[in-house]
Structure formats: C-alpha cells, structure tokens
C-alpha positions as CSV (number, residue, x, y, z in Angstrom):
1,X,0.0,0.0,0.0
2,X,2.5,2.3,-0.9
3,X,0.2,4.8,-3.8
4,X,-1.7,6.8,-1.2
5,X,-3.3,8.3,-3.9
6,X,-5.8,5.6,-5.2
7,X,-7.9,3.6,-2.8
8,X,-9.8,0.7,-4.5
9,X,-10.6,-3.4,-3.6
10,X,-8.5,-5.1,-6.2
11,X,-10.1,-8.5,-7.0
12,X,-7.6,-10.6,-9.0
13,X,-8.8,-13.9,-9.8
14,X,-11.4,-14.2,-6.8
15,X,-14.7,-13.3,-7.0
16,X,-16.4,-10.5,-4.7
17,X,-17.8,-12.7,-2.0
18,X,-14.3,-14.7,-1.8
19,X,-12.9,-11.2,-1.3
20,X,-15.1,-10.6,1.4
21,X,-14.4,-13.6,3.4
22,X,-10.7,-12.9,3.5
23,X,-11.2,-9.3,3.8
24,X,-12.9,-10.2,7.6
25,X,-10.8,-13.0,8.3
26,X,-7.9,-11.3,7.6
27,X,-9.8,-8.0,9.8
28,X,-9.6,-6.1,7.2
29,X,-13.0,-4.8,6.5
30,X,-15.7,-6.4,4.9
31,X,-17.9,-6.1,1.5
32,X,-20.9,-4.3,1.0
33,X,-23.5,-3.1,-2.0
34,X,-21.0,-1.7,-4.9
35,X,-17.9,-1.4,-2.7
36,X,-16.2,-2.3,0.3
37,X,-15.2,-0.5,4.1
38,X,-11.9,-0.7,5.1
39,X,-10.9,-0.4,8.4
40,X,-8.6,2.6,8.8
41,X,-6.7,1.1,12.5
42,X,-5.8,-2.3,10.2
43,X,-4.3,-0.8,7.4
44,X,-2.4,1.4,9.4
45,X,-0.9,-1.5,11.2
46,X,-0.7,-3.9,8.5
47,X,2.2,-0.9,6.8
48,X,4.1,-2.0,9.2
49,X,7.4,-0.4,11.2
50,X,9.2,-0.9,7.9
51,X,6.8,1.2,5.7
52,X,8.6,4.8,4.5
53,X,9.4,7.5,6.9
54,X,6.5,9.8,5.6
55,X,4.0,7.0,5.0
56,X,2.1,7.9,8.3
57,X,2.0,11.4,7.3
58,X,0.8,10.3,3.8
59,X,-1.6,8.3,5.0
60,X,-3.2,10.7,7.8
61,X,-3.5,13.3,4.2
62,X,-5.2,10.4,2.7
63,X,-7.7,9.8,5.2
64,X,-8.7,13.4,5.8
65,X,-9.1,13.3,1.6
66,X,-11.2,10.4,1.9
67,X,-13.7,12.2,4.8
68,X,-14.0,15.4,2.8
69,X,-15.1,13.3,-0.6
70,X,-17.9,11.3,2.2
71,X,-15.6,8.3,1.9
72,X,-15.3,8.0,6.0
73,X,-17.7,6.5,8.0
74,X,-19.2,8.9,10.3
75,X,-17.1,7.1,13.4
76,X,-14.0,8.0,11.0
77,X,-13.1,3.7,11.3
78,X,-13.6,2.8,7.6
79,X,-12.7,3.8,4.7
80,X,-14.9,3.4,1.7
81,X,-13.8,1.8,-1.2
82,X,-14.7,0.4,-4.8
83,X,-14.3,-2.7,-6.1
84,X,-12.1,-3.1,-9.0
85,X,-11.3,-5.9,-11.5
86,X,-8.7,-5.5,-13.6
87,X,-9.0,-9.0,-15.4
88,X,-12.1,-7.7,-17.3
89,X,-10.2,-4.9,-18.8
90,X,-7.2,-6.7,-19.5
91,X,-6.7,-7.0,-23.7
92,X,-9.0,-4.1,-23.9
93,X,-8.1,-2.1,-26.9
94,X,-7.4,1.6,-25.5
C-alpha cells in the first residue's frame, strides 16, 4: 500500500464474496452493496514499522481526503472503497 493516492478493492482472480471472506478474516474490512469498508486502524498496522518514513504522514492526508469526498464512515473507522477488476479490462483495446 505504498500509492496513497488511489484507494480501491482489487479483486484478482477471486470473486467479490471470496474477497469478502478474507477481507474479515484477515480483519480487514468487509464487502458491502457496490464497494467495500476498510478499516482505517488495520491498514495502518498492517504498513508495518518498515513502511517509509512519511508514509504515516501520507496516509493521515489520505484519510482526511477520503472524509471530505464522504468516503469515511461517520465514526472516522472505515474507509470506503470500490471494487475493481482488472482481469475484465485486461486486452481491452485503448
């Protein structure tokens, strides 16, 4: 998680509901109707101590983005997000 600037539910190779179950397991978040919530306090932690220097700063900037566009729950602990597939526009002609 390293492009702050994009915040989508890649699903490569597993369908939405598969997503979802690791997505919980994994604590994560879960899926809902036409996207997913992510929970902010995971992803933080799952950077890890080894992610860059400014990533916490990056990532705080990201957040705030996110609640001024109505992409943070109220309670500020999830992040909306869309689900995206990038299998289906694979071989797409551009």
């Amino acid at each position: 998680m390293d492009d702050l600037n994009r915040l989508h539910i890649e699903l490569r190779g597993v369908t939405p509901e598969q997503a979802g179950i690791v997505l919980r397991a994994a604590g994560l978040g879960h899926l809902e109707a036409g996207g997913g919530l992510l929970d902010v306090a995971a992803l933080r932690q799952a950077a890890g101590p080894s992610s860059p220097e400014d990533w916490q700063v990056r990532f705080a900037a990201m957040v705030e983005y996110a609640r001024t566009k109505g992409r943070l729950t109220g309670d500020g602990r999830h992040l909306r997000a869309h689900l995206a597939r990038p299998e289906l526009s694979e071989g797409v002609d551009r």
